[in-house]
VEXVEX-804297 format. One line per field, with one value per residue: residue number from 1; residue in three letters; x, y, z negated of N, C-alpha, C in turn. Coordinates in Angstrom, 3 decimals, m for minus. Atoms other than C-alpha are relative to their C-alpha. Layout:
# residues N
num: c(NUM,...)
residu: c(ALA,...)
neast: c(X,...)
nnorth: c(Y,...)
nup: c(Z,...)
caeast: c(X,...)
canorth: c(Y,...)
caup: c(Z,...)
ceast: c(X,...)
cnorth: c(Y,...)
cup: c(Z,...)
END
This chain:
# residues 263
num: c(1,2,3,4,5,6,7,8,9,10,11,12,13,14,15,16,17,18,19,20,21,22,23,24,25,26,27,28,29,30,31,32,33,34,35,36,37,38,39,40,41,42,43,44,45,46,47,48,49,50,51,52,53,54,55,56,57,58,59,60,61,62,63,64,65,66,67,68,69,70,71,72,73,74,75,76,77,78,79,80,81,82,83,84,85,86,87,88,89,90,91,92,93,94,95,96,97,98,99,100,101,102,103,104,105,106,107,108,109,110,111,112,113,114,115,116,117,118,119,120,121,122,123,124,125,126,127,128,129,130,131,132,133,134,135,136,137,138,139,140,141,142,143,144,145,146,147,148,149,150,151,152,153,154,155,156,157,158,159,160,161,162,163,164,165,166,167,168,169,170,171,172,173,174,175,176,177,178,179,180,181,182,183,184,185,186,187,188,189,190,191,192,193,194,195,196,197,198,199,200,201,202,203,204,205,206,207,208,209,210,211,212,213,214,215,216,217,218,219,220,221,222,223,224,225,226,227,228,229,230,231,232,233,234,235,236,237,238,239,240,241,242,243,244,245,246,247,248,249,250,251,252,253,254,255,256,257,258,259,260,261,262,263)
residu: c(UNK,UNK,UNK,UNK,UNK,UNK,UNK,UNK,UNK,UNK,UNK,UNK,UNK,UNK,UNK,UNK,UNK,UNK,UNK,UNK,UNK,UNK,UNK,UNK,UNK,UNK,UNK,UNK,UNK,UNK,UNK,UNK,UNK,UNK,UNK,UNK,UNK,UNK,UNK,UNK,UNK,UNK,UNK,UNK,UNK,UNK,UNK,UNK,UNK,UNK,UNK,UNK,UNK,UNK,UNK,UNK,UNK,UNK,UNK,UNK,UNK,UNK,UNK,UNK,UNK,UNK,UNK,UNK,UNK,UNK,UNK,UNK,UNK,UNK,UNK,UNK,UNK,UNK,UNK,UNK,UNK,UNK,UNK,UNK,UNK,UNK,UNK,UNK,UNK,UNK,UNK,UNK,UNK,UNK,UNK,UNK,UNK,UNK,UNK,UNK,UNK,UNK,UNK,UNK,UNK,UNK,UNK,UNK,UNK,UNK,UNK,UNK,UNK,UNK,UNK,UNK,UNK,UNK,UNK,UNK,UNK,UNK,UNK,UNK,UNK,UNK,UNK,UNK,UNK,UNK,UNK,UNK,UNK,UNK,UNK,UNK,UNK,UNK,UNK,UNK,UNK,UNK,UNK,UNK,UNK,UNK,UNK,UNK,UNK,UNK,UNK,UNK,UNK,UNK,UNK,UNK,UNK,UNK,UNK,UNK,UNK,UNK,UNK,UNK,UNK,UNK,UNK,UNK,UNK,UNK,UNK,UNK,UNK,UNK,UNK,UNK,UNK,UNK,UNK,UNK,UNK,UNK,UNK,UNK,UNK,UNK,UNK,UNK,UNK,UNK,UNK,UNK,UNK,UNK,UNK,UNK,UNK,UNK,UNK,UNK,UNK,UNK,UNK,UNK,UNK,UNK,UNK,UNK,UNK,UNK,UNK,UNK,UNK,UNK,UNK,UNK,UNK,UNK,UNK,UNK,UNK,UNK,UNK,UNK,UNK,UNK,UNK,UNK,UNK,UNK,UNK,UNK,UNK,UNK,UNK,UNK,UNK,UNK,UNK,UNK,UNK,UNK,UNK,UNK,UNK,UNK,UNK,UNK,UNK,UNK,UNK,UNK,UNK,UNK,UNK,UNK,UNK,UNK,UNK,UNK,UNK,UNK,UNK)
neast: c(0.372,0.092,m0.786,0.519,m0.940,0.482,m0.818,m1.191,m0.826,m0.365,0.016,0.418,m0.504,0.817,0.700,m0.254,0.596,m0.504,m1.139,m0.376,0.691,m0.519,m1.338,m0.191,0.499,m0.880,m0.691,m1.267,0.136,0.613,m0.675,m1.449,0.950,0.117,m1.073,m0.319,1.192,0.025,m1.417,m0.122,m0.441,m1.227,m1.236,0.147,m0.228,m1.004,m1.270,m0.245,0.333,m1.049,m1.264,m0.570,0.040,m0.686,m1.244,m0.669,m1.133,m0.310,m0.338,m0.993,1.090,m0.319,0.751,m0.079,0.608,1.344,0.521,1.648,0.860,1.062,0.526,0.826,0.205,1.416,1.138,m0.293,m1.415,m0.746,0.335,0.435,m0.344,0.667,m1.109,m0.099,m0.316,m0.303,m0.044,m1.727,m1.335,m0.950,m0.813,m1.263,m1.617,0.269,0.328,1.277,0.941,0.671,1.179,0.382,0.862,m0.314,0.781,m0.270,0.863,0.059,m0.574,m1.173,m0.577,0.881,m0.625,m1.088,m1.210,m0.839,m0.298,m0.732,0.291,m0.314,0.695,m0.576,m0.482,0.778,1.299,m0.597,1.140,0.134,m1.031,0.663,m1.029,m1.129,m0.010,1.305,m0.025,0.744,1.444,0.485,m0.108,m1.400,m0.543,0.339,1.506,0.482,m0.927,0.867,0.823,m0.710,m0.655,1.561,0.332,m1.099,0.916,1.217,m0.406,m0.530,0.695,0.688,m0.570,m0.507,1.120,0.227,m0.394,0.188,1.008,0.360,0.335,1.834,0.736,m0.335,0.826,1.054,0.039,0.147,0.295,0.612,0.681,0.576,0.459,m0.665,0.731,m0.619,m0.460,m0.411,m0.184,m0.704,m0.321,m0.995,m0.148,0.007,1.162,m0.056,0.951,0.312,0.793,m1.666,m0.383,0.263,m0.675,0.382,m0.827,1.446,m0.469,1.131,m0.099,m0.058,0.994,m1.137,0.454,m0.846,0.835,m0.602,0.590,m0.261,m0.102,0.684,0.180,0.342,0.619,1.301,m0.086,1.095,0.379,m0.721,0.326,1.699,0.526,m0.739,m0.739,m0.566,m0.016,m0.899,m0.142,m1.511,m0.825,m0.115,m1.646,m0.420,0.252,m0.549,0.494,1.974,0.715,1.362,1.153,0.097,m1.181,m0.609,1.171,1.228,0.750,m0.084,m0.081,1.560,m0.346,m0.940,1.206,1.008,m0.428,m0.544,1.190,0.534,m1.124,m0.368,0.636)
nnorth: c(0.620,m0.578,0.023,m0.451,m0.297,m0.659,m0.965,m0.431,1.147,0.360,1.282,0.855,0.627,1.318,0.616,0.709,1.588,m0.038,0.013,1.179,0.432,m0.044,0.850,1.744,0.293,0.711,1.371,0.126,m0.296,1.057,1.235,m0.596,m0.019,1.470,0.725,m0.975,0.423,1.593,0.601,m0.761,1.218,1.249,m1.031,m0.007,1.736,0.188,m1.146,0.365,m1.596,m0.147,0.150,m1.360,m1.192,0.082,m0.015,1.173,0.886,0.216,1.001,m0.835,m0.098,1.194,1.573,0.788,1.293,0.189,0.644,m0.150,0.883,0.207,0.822,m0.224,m0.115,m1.587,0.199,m0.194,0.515,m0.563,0.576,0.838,0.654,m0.643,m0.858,0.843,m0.878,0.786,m1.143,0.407,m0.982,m0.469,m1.135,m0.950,0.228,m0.812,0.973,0.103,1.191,m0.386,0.986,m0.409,0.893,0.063,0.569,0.814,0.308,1.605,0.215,0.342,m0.704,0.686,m0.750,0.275,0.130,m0.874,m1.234,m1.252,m1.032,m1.028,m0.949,m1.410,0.197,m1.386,0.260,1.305,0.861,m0.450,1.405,0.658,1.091,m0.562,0.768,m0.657,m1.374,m0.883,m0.621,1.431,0.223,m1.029,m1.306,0.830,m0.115,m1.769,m1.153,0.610,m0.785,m1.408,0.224,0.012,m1.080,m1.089,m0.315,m0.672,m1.222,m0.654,m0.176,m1.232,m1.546,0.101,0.092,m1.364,m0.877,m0.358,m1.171,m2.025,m0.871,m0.186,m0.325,m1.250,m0.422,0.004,m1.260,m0.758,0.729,m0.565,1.583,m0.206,0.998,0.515,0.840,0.795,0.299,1.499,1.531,1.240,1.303,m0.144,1.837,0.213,0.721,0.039,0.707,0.803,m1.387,m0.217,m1.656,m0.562,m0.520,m0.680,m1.176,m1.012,m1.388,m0.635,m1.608,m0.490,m1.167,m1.147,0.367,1.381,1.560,0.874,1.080,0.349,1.588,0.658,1.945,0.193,0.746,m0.752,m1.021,m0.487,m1.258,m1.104,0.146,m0.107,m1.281,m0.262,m1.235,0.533,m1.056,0.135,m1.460,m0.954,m1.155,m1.040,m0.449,1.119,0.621,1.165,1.003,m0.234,1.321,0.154,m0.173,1.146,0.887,m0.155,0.860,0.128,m1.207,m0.829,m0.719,m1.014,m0.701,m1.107,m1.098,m0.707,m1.082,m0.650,m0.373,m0.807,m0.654,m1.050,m0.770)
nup: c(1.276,0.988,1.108,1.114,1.185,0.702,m0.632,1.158,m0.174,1.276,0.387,0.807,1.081,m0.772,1.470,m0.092,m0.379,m1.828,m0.316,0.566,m0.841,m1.168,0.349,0.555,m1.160,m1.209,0.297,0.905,1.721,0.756,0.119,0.714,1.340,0.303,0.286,0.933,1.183,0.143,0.537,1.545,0.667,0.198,0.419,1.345,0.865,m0.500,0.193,0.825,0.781,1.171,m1.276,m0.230,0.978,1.379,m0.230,m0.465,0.776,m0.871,0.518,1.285,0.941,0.970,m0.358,1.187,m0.789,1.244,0.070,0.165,1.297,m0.271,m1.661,m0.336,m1.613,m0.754,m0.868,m0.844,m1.245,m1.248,m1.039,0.714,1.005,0.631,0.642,1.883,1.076,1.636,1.265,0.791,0.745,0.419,1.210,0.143,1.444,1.325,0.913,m0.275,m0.572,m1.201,m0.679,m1.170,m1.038,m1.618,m1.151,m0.756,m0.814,0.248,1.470,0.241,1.482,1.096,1.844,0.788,m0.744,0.216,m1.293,0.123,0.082,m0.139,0.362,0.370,1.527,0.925,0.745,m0.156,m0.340,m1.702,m0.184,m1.086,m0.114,m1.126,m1.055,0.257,m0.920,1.370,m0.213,m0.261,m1.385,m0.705,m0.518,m1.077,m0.555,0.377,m1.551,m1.469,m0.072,m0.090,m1.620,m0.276,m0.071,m0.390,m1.586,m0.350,m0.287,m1.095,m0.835,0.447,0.048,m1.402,m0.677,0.763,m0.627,m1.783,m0.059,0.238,m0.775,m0.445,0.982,m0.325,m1.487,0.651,0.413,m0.054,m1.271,m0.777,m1.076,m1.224,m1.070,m0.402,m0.777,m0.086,m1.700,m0.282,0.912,m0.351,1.221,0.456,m0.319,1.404,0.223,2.113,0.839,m1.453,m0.355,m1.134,m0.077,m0.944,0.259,m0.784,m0.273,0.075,m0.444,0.803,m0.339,1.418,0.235,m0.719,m1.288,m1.031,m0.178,0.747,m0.091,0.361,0.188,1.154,m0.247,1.160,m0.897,0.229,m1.269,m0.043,0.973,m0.854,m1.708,m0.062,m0.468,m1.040,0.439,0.555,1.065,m0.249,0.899,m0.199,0.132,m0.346,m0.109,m0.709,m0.522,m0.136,1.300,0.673,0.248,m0.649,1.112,0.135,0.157,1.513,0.441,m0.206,0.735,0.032,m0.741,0.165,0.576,m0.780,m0.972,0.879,0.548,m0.774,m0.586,1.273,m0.061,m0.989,0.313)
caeast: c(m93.455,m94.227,m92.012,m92.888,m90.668,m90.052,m88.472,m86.175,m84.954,m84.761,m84.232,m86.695,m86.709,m87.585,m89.528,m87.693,m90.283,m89.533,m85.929,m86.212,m88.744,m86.312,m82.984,m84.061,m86.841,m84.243,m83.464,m80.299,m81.148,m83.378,m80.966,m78.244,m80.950,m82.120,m79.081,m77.840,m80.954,m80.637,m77.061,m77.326,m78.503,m75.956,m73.243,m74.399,m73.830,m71.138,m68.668,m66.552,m66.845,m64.866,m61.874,m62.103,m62.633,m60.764,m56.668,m54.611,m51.880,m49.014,m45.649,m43.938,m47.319,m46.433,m47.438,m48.989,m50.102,m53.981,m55.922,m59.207,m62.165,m65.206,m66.078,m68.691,m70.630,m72.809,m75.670,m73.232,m71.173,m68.855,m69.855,m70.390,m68.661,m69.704,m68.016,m66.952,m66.533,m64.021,m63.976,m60.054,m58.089,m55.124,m52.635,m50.195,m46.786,m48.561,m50.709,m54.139,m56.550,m58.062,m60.706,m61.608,m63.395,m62.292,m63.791,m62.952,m64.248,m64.706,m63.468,m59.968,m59.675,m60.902,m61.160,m58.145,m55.919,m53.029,m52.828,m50.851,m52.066,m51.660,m52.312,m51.829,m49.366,m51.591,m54.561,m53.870,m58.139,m57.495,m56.409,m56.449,m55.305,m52.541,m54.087,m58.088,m60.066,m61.983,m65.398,m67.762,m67.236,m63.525,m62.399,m62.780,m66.578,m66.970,m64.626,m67.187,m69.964,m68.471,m67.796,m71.564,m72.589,m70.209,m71.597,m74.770,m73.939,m71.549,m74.175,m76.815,m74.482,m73.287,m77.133,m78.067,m74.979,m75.844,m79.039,m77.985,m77.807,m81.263,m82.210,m80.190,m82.072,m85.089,m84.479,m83.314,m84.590,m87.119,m90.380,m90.486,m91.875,m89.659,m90.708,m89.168,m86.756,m85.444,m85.499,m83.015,m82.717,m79.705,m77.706,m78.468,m81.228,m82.723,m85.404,m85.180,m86.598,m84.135,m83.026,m83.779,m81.662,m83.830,m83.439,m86.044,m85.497,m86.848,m87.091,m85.226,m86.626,m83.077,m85.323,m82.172,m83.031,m81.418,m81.697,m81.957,m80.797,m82.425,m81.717,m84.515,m86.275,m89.607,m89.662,m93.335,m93.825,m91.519,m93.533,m97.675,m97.737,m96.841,m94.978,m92.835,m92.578,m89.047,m86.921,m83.626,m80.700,m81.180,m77.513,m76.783,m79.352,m77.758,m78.734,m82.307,m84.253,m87.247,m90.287,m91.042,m87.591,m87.520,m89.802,m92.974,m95.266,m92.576,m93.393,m97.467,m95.584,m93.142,m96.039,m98.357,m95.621,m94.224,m97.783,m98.679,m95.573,m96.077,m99.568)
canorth: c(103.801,105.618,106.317,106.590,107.974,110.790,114.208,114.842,111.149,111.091,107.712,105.747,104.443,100.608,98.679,96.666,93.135,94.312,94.052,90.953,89.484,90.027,88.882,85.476,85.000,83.706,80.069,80.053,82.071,79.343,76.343,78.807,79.407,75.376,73.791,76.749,75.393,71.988,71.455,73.692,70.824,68.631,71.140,70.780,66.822,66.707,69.644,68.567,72.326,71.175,69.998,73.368,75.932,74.010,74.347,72.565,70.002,69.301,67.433,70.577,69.862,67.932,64.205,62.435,58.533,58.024,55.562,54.439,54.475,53.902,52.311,53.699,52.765,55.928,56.196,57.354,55.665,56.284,54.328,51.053,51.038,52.207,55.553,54.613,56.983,56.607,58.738,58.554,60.415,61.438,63.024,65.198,65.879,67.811,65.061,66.418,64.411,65.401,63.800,63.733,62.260,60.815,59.239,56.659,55.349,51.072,49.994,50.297,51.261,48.787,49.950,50.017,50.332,52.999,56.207,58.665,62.238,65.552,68.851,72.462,72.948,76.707,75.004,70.938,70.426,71.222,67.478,64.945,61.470,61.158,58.612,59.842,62.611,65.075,65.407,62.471,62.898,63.649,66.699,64.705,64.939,68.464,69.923,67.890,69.309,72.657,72.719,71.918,74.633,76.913,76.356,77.083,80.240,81.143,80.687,82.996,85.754,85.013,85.430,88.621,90.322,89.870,91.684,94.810,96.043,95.450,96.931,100.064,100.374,100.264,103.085,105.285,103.774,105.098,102.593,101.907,99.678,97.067,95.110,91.638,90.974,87.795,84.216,82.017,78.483,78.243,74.819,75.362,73.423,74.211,72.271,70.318,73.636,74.783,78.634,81.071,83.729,87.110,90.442,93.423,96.971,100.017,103.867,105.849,109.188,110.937,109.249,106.696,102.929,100.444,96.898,94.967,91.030,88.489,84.531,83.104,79.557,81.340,82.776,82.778,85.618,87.387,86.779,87.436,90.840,92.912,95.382,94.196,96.800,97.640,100.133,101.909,103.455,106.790,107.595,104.538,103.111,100.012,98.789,97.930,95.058,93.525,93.771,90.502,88.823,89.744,86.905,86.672,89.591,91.963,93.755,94.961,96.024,98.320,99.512,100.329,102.021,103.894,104.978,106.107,108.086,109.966,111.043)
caup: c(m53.406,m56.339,m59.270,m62.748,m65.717,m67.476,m66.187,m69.622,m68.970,m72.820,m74.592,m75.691,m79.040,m78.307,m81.333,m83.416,m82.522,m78.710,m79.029,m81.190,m78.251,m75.519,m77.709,m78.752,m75.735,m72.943,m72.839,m73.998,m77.107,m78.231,m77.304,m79.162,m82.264,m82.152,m82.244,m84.733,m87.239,m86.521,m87.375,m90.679,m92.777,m92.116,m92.720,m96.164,m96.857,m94.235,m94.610,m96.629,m99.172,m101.944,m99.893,m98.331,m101.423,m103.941,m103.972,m101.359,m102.580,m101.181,m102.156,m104.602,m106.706,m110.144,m110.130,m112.977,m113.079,m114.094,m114.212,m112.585,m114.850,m112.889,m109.306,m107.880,m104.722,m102.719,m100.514,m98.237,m94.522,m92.401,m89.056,m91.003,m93.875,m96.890,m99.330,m102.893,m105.750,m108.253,m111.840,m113.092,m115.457,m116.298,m119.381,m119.183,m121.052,m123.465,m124.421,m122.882,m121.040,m117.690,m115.582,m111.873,m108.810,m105.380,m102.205,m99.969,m97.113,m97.997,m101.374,m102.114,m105.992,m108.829,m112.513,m114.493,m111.242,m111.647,m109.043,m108.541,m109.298,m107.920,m109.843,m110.626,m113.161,m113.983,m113.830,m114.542,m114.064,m110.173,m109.210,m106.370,m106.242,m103.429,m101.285,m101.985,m100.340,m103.109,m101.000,m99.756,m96.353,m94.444,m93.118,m89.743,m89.568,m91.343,m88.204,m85.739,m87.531,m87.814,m83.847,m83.076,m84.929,m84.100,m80.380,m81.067,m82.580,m80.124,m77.428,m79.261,m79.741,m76.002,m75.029,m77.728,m76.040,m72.148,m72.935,m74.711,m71.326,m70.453,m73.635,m72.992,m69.378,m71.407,m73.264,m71.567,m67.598,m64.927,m63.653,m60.288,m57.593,m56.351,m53.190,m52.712,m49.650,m50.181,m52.184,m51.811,m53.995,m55.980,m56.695,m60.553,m61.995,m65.893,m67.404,m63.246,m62.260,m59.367,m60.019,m57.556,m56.830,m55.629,m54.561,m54.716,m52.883,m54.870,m54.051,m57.205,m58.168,m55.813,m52.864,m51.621,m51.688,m53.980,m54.735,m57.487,m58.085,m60.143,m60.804,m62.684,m62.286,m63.483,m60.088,m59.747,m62.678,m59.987,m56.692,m57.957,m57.141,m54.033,m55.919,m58.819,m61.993,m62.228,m64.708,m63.804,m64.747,m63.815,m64.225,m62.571,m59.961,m59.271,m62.703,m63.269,m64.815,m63.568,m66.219,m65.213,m65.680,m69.285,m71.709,m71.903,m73.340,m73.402,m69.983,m71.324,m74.558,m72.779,m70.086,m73.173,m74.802,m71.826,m70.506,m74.207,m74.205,m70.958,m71.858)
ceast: c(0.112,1.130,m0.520,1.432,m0.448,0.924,1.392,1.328,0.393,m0.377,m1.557,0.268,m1.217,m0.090,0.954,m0.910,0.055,1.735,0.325,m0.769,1.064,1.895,m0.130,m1.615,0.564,m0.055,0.724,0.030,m0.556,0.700,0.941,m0.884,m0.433,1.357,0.713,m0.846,0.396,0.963,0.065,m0.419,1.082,1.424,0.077,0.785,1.263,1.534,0.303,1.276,1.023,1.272,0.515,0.436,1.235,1.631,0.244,1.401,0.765,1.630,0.728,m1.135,0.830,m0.730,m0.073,m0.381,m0.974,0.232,m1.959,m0.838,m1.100,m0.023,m1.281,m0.619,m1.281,m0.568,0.821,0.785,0.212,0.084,m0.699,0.357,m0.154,0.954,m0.169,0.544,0.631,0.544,1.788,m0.008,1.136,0.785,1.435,1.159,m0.103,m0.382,m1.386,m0.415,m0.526,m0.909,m0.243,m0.666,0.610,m0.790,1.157,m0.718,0.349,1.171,1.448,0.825,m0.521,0.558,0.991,1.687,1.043,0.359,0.897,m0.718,0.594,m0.653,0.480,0.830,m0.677,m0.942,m0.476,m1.699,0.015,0.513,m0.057,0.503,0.496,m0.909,m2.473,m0.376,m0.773,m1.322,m0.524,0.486,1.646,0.212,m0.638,m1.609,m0.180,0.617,m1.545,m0.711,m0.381,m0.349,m1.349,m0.319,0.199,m0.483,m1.230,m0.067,0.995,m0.939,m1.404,0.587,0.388,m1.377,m0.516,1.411,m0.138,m1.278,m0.049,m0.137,m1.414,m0.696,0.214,m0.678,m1.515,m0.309,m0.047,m0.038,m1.341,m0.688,0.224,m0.599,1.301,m0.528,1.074,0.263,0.543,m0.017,0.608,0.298,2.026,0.644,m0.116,m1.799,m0.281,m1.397,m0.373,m0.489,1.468,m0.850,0.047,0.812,m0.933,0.142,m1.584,0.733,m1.004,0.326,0.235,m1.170,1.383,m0.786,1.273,m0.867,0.763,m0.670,0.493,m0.184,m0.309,0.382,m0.804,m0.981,m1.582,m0.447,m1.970,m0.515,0.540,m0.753,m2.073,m0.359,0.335,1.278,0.407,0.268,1.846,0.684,1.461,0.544,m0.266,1.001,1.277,m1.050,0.025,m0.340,m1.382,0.132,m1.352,m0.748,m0.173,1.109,0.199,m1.571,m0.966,m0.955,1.000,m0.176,m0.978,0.568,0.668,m0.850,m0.830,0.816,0.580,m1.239,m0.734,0.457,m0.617,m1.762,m0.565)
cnorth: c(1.033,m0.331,0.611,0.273,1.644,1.191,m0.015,m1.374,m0.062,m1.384,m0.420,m0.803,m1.587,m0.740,m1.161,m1.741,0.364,m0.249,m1.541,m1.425,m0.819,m0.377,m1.758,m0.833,m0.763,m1.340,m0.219,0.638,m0.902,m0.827,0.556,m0.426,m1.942,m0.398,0.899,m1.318,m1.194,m0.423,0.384,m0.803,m0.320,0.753,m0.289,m1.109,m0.237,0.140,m0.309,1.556,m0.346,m0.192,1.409,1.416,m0.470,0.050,m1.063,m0.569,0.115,m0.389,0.720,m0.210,m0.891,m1.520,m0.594,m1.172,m0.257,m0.874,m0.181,m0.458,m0.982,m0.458,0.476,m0.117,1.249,m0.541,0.195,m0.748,0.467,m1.360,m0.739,m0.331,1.210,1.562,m0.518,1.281,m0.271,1.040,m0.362,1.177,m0.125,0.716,0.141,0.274,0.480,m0.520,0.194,m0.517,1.225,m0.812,0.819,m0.774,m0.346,m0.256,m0.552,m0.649,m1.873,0.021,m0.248,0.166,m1.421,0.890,m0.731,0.247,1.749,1.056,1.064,1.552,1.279,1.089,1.443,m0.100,1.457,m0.600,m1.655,m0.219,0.042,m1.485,m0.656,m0.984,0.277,m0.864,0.009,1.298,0.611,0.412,m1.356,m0.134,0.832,0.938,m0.285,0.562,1.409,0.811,m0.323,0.762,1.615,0.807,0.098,1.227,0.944,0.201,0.445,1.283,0.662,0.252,0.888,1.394,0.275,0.712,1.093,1.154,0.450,0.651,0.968,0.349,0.378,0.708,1.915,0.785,0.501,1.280,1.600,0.140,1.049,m0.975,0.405,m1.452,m0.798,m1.024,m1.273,m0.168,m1.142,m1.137,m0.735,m0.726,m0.138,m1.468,m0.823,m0.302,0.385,m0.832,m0.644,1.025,0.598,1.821,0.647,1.464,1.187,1.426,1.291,1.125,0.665,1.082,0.755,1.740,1.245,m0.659,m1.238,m1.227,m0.960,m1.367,m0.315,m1.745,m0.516,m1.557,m0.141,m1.302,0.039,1.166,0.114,0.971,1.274,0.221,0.342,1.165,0.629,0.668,m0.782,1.208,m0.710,1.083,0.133,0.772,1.708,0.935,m0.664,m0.860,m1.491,m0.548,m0.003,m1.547,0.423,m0.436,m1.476,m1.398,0.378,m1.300,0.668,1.504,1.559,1.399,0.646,0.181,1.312,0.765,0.603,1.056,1.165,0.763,0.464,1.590,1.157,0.934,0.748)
cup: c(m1.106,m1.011,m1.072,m0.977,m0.794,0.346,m0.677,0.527,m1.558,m0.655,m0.476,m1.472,0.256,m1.666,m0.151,0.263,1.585,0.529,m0.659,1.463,1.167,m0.914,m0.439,0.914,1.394,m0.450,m0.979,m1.346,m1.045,m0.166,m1.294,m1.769,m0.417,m0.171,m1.419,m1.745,0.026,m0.815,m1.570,m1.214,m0.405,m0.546,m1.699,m0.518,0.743,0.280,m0.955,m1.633,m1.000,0.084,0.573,m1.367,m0.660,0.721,0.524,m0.953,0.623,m0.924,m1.357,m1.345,m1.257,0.343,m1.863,0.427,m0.710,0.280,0.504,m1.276,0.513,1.741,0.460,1.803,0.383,0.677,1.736,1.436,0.578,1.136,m0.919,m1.444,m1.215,m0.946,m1.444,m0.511,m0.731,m1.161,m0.254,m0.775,m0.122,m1.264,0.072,m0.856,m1.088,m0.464,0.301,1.018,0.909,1.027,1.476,0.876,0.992,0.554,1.138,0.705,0.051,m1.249,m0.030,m0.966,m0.468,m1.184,m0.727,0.951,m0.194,1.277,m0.179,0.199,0.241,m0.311,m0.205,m0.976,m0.740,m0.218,0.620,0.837,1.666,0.077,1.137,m0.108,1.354,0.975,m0.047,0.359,m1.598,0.294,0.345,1.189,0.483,0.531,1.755,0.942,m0.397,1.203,1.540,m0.523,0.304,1.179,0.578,m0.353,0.012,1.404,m0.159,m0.219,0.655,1.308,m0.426,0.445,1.440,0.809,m0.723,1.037,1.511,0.010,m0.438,0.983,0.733,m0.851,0.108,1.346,m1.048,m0.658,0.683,2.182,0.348,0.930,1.439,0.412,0.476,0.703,0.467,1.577,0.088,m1.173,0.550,m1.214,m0.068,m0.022,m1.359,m0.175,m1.687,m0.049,1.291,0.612,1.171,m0.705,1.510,m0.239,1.634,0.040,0.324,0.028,m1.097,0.442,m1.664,0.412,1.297,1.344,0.916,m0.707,m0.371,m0.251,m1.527,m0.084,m1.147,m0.045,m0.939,0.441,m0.329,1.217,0.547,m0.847,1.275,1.566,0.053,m0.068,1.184,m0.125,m1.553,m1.155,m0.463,m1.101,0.477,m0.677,0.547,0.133,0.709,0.665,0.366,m0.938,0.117,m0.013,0.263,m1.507,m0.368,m0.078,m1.487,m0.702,m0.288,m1.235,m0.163,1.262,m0.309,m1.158,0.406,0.769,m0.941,m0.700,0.730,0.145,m1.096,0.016,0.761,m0.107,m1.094)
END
């Protein structure tokens, strides 16, 4: 079998829309990237931002006793029951007036009722009533939401890092031929699609005979030729990716730019 490359074995510099192709092309980069997008919304209305940024309380805080002013019902629920807003103030030993907001999940203020207040004594406008949250939504759901999209970008970056190494073959790798010796079905299923787990010999450019392994349940991209376009380590054999195990369009980018290259 023929071998193609390049004597020097000097890197390749690989385009960045070829490296973006083949990092967010896999499956799992997309589920990682969708779910990523999806959730990012909700983060907005859900996370509860002012809760986090603004100063925590806690019991060394001063205490004053407002007063609600205002009752307010939102657009917002929690399962079934609805969130209520309520405006209060407060004044201090100095004699100035301060104003603030809560949230509660189903009505449990009326106007005029008396709360207890917790605030900065550097900076009194920081406040919270004691038994009131300071965002619409609880801490509760902003952690759930959080968590979601915290998985999705964990599974991106999980799926951008298992292909630098393919990317690094790429660069600085050596084509060959790789003829398939075996398919065997796996017990993993993706989109009901059973995974196939296959294996392709290749001849390097030192003339021994190496193999490389593939699971992918796109196993017909891998089986419609006789000969399989293949790239290697050249410092390491044992590594290589198959042209056709990387997504879609990037194997006639890479052959046009390789085959530019060498003439």
């Amino acid at each position: 079998m023929d071998n193609y490359g390049y004597s020097d074995h000097n890197k390749r510099t690989i385009p960045f829309g070829l490296k973006f192709r083949i990092w967010f092309g896999k499956i799992m980069s997309k589920i990682g990237v969708i779910t990523f997008l999806f959730i990012l919304p909700f983060t907005f209305v859900f996370v509860p931002y002012k809760d986090v940024i603004s100063a925590s309380f806690n019991d060394d805080d001063p205490v004053a006793v407002g007063i609600i002013t205002e009752t307010m019902e939102t657009n917002a629920t929690v399962g079934e029951e609805m969130v209520y807003g309520y405006k209060y103030q407060y004044e201090l030993p100095d004699g100035s007036i301060h104003y603030g907001t809560g949230y509660s999940t189903g009505n449990t203020k009326d106007n005029g009722d008396e709360v207890n207040i917790l605030y900065k004594q550097i900076d009194p406008e920081k406040s919270k009533v004691v038994d009131l949250r300071n965002s619409l939504f609880g801490k509760e759901i902003g952690i759930f939401i959080l968590v979601l999209q915290g998985t999705g970008l964990l599974i991106l970056i999980l799926s951008i890092l298992k292909v630098r190494p393919q990317i690094h073959i790429l660069k600085v790798g050596v084509l060959a031929n790789g003829k398939l010796l075996n398919r065997e079905a796996t017990n993993v299923k993706i989109n009901k699609q059973t995974v196939y787990e296959m294996t392709f010999e290749f001849t390097a450019s030192n003339l021994k005979t190496y193999q490389a392994v593939v699971r992918s349940f796109e196993d017909d991209r891998l089986r419609d030729e006789p000969y399989e376009k293949l790239v290697y380590d050249p410092g390491n054999p044992e590594k290589a990716v198959l042209l056709d195990h990387l997504p879609a369009g990037v194997k006639d980018l890479f052959l046009n730019m390789t085959y530019d290259r060498m003439n």
